[in-house]
C-alpha positions in Angstrom: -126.3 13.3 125.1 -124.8 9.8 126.4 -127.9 8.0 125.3 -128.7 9.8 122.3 -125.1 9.0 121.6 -125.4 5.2 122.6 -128.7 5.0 120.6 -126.8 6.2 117.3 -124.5 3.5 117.5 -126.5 0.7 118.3 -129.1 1.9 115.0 -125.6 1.8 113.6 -124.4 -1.5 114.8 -128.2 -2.7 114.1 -128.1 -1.1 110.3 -124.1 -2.8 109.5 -125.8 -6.1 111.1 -128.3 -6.0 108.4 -125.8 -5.2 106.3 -123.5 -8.3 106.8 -127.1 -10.2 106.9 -128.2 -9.3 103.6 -124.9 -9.7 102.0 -125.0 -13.4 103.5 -127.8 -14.1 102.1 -126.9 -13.3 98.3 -123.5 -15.3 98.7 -126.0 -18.7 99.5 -128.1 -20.5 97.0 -129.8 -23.5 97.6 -130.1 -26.1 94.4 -132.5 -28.3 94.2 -131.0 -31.6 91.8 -132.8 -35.0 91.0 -132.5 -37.9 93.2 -129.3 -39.8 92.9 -127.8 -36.8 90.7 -125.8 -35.1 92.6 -122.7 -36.2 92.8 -122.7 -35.6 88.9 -122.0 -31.6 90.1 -120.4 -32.6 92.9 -117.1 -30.9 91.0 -118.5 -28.3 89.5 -120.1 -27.2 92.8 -116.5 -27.5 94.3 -114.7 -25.3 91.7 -117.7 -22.5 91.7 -117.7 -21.9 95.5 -114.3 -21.3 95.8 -114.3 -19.3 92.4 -117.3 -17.0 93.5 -117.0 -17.0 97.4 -119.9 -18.7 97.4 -122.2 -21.2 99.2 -124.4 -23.7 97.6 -126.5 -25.9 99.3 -127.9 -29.1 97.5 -130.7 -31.1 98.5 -132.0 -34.6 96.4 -135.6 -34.0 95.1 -137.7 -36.4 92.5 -136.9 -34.2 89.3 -140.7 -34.7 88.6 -142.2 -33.5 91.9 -140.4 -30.4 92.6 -142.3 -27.9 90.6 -145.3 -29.3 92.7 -143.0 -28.8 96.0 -142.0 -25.3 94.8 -145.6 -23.8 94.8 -145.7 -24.6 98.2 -141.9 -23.3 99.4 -141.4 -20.8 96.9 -144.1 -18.3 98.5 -142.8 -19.6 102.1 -139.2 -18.3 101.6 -138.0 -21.8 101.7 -137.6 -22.9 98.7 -134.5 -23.1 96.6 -132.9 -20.7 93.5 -132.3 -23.0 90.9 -134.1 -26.5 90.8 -134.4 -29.2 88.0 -137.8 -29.8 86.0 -138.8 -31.7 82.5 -139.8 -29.6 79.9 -143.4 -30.9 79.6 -144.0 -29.0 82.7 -142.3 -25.6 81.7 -146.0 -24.2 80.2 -148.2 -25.3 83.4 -144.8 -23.8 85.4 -144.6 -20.6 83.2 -148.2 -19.6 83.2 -148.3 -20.3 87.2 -145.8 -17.6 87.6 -142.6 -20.1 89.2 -140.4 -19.0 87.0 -137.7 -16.4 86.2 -137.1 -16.2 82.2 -133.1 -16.3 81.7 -131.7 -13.8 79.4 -129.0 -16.4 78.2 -127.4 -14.8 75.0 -127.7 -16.2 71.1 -124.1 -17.4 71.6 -124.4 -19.2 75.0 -127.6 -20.7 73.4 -126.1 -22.0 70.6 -123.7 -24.1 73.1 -127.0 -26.6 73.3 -128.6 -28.6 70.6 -131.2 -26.3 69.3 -133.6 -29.1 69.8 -133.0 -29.2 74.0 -133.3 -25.1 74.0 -136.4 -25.5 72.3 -138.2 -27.8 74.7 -137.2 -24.6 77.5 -138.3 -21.9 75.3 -141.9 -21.0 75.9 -143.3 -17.7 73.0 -139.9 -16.6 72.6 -138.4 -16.9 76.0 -135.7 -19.2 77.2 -137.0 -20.3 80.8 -134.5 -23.3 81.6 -131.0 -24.5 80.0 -131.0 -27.7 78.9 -129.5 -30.6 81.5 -130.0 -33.4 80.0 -132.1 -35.4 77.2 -133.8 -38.8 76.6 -135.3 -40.3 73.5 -136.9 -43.4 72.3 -134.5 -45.4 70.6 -134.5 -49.1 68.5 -133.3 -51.9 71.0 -132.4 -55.3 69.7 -131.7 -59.1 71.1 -127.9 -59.6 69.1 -128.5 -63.2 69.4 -132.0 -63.5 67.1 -131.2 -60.2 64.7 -127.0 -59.6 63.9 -127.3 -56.5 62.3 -130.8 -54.9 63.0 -132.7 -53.3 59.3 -132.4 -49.6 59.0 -135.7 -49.2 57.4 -139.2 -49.6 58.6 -140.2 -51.4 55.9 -137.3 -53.8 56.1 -138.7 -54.6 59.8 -141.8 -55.1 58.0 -140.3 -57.9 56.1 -138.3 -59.1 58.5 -141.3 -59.0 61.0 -143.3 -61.3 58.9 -140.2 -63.8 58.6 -140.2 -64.1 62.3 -144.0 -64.4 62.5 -143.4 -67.7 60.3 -141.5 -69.5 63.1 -143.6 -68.1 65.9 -141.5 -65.4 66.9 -142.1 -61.2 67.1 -139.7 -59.3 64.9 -140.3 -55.6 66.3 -142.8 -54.6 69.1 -143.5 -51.0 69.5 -146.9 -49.2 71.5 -147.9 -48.2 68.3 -151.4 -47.5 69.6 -150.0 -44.5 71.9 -149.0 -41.2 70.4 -146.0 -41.1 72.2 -144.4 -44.0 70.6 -146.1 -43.3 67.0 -145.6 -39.9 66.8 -142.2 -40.5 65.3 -144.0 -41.8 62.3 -147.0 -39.6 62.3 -144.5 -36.1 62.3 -142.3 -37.3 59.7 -144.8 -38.1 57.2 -146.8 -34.5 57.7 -148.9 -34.7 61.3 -148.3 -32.0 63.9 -149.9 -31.2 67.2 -150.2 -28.0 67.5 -149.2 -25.8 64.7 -147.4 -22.9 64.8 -148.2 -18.8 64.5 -146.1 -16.2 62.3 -144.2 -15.7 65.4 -143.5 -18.9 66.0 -145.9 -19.9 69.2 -147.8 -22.9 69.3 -151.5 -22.4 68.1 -153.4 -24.7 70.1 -156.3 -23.6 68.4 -154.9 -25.4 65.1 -154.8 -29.2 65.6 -153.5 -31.1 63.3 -153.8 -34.8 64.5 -156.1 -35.6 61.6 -153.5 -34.2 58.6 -153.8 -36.3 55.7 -150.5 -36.7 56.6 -151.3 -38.9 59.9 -153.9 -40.5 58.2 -151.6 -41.9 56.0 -148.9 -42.7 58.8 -151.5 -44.3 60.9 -152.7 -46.3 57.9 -149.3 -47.1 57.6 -148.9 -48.5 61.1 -152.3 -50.3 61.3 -150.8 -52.8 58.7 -148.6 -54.2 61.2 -151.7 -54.5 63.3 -153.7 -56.1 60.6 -151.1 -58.4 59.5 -150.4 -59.8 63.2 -147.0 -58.9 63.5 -148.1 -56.9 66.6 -149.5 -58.9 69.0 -153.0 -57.5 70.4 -152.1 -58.4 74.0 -149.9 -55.2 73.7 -152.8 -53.0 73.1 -153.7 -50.4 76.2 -152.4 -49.8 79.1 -150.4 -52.5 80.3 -149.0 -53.1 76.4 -145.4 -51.9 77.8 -145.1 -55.1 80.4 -146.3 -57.3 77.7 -143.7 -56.1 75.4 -141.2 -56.3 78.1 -141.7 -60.2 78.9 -141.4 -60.7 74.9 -138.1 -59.0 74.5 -136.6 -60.4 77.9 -138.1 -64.2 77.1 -136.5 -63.6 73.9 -139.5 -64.0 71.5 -139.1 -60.6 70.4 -135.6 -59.4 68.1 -136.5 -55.4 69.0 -138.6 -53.1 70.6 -138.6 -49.7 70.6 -138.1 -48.1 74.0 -136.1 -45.7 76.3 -133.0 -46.1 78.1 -134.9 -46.3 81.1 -135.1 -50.1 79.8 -131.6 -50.7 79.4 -131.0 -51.8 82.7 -134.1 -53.9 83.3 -133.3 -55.7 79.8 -129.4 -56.2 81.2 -130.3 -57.6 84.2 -132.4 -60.1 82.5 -129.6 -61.5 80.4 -130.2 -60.1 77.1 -127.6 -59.2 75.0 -128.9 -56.2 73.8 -127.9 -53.5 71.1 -128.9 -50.1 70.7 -129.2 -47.8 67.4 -131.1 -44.6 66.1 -135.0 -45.6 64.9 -135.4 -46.6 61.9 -136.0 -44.3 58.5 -140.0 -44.3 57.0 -141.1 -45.2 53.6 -140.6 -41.5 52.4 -136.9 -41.5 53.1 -137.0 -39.6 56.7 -135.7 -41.0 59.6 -138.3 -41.9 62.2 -138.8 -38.8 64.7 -139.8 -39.1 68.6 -140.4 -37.2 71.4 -137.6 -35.2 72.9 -137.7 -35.4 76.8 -135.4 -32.6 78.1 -134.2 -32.3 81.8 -133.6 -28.6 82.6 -132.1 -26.9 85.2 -134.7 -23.5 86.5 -134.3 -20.4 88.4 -137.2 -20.1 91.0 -139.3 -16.7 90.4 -138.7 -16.5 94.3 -135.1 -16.9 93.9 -133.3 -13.5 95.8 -130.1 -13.6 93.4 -131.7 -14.3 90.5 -128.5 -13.5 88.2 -126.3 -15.5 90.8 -128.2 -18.5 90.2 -128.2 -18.2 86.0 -124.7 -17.8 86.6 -124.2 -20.9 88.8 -126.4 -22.7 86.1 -124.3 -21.5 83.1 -120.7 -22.4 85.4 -121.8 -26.1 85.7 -123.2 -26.8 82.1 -119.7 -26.2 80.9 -118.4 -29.0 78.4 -115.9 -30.5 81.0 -118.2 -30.1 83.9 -121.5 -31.6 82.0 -118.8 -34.4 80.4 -117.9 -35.0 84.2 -121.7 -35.6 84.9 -122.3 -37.5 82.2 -119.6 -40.1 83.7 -121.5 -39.7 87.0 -124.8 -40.4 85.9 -124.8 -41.9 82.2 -127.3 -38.6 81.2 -126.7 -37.5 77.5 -125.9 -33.8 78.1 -127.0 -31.9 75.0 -124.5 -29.8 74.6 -123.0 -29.7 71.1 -119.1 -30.3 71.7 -119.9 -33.2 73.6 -121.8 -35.0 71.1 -118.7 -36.2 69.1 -116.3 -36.6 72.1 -115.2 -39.9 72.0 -116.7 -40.9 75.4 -120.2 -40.4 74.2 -119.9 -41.1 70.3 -117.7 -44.4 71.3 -120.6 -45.3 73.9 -122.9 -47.2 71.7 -126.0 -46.4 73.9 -125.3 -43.2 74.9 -124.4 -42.1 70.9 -127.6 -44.0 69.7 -129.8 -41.7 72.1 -127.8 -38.3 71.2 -128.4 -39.4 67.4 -132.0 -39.9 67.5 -132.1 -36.5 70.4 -131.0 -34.1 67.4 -133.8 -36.2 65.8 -136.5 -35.9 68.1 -139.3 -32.8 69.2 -139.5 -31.4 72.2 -142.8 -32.4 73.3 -145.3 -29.2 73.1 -144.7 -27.7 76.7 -147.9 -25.7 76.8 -150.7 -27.0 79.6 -153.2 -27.7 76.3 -151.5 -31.0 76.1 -153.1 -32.3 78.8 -155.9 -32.7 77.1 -154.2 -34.9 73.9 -152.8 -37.6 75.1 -156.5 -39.5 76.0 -158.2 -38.5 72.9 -155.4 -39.4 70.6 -154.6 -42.8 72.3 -158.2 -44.0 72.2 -158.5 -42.9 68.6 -154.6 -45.1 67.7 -156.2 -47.7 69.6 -159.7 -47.9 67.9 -157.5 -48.0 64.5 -155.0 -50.4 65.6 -157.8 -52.9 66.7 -159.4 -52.4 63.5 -162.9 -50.8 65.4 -162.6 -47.9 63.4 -160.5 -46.6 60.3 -158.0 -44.4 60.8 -159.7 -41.2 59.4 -162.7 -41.6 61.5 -160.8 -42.1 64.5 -158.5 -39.1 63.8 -161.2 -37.1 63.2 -163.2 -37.7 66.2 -159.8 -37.1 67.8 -159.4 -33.4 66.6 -163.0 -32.8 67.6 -162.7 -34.0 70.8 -159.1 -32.4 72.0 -160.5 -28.9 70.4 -163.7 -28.9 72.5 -161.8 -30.0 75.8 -158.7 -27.3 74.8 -161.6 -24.9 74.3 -163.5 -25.9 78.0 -160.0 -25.3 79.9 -159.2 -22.1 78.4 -162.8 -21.1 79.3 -162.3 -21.9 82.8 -159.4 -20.3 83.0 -160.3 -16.9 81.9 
């Protein structure tokens, strides 16, 4: 009786151990943040473990790589709950099974730009909330242009003017769809179109629109007139245009704010502003990169780590953040607080955010980017017009959409 006795309580002890072990466990998650980032939740980390009783463990990870690292550690048990990822890898992410969707409600949504929840939302479901945002953005030499022109057309002009005294007015990779997609959307292009419910069609490309004809027609002038310089064509273009803007023979490029730093430590006394508006009265458009913060699909407290997410994208956490690490959070009250509207930089890339697109976040993009920069480059260098090159464009990026969804059936 002793020992049936002593076994009982030791299944017991062994049972409440298990217990305790298991309860542990949900009270932990591990974040994952991008390098050099996280002291910008350093606070907000503070506040939620001693509001929640619970611990969070953050480790520094290349925002880029960590979907790559999570196929590996996700499966292992060693990965973490939440994690950070840009929303051009959401579709590749989704479809690979890494992530948890996140039933965040209409209202909590509507906290966010409706732009930045867009780039997370993948046929209806949100899969990320929105962390951060980045767009291209007009950057100009004060010294060679005061106040810079708020038309494309009026850099057109002023372009020419500058090409008279051997000088570049503006410079912009016009021969790569990301930088001239924020004429080519305006003025009627698309990528992908979209279905009655809303979902990208990537069987409906629309690269070769009458309506990018025309902006790419409108672009290749600059070309044709020499107030682009050919050296900037292909892949090293964004160097070339780099040494023109910092040796001061350009007024303005268009670029990100990755560049504002280089161009400050090289002495130029740089402004920032929105792009500029086209010839049909839109402003110019531009790729939305989103940052986003994820929940892992391997995550054990699924709701525990939405809710951490949720805790720390608050206004006065993300403003807190912002300070820390200069990111534009894109999170409506913020946008007119004085420390981001008074912030010429940061205010120049939050205006032309609630501008921009997220960039399609389905893998079928994968196969656009080659196609459509050889066919901007052919036009650009003259080698073909832009209709034929467009056209041989949309051939090429259906047949290779239609090869990968083939091998992947």
């Amino acid at each position: 009786m002793k020992k049936k006795h002593l076994a009982t309580l030791v299944v017991s002890a062994l049972a409440l151990m298990q217990s305790y072990s298991a309860w542990s466990a949900a009270q932990q998650i591990t974040v994952w943040e991008d390098i050099k980032k996280s002291s910008g939740i350093k606070t907000a980390i503070v506040d939620f473990q001693k509001q929640y009783q619970v611990e969070v463990k953050v480790q520094e990870l290349p925002f880029a790589q960590q979907i790559e690292k999570l196929r590996l550690d996700g499966p292992a048990g060693i990965g973490p709950d939440v994690l950070v990822i840009p929303n051009d890898q959401l579709g590749s992410a989704v479809v690979q099974g890494l992530l948890a969707p996140l039933p965040l409600t209409a209202e909590k949504q509507a906290a966010f730009t409706s732009s930045a929840i867009a780039a997370f939302t993948l046929d209806g479901q949100l899969y990320g909330v929105p962390k951060a945002v980045e767009s291209l953005v007009l950057i100009y030499n004060r010294d060679l242009v005061a106040t810079p022109p708020q038309t494309l057309d009026e850099w057109y002009s002023f372009s020419r003017q500058q090409r008279e005294q051997q000088q570049y007015g503006l410079l912009a990779k016009f021969d790569q769809l990301y930088y001239s997609w924020g004429v080519i959307g305006p003025m009627g292009g698309y990528i992908f179109n979209k279905d009655a419910q809303g979902s990208l069609n990537t069987q409906d490309v629309g690269i070769n629109t009458p309506g990018s004809i025309e902006a790419v027609s409108y672009l290749q002038k600059f070309w044709r007139d020499g107030l682009l310089p050919t050296g900037i064509l292909g892949d090293n273009g964004l160097n070339a245009i780099d040494s023109l803007f910092t040796e001061k023979k350009a007024a303005a490029v268009i670029n990100g704010p990755w560049a504002f730093q280089p161009y400050q430590a090289a002495g130029i006394n740089y402004g920032v502003a929105p792009l500029p508006t086209l010839p049909n009265g839109k402003p110019m458009s531009s790729f939305l990169g989103v940052k986003g913060y994820v929940v892992s699909t391997w995550s054990k407290d699924k709701a525990l780590a939405q809710q951490f997410i949720e805790f720390i994208n608050q206004p006065r956490y993300a403003k807190t953040r912002f300070q820390q690490t200069q990111e534009i959070p894109p999170i409506v009250a913020l946008m007119n607080d004085p420390l981001i509207k008074d912030d010429e930089k940061a205010n120049a890339v939050a205006v032309q955010s609630a501008r921009a697109v997220p960039m399609p976040g389905v893998p079928e993009m994968q196969e656009v980017w080659g196609p459509a920069n050889a066919a901007l480059e052919l036009s650009a260098s003259g080698k073909q017009t832009p209709k034929a090159a467009l056209d041989n464009a949309e051939k090429q990026i259906t047949m290779q959409i239609e090869a990968m969804q083939a091998s992947n059936q």
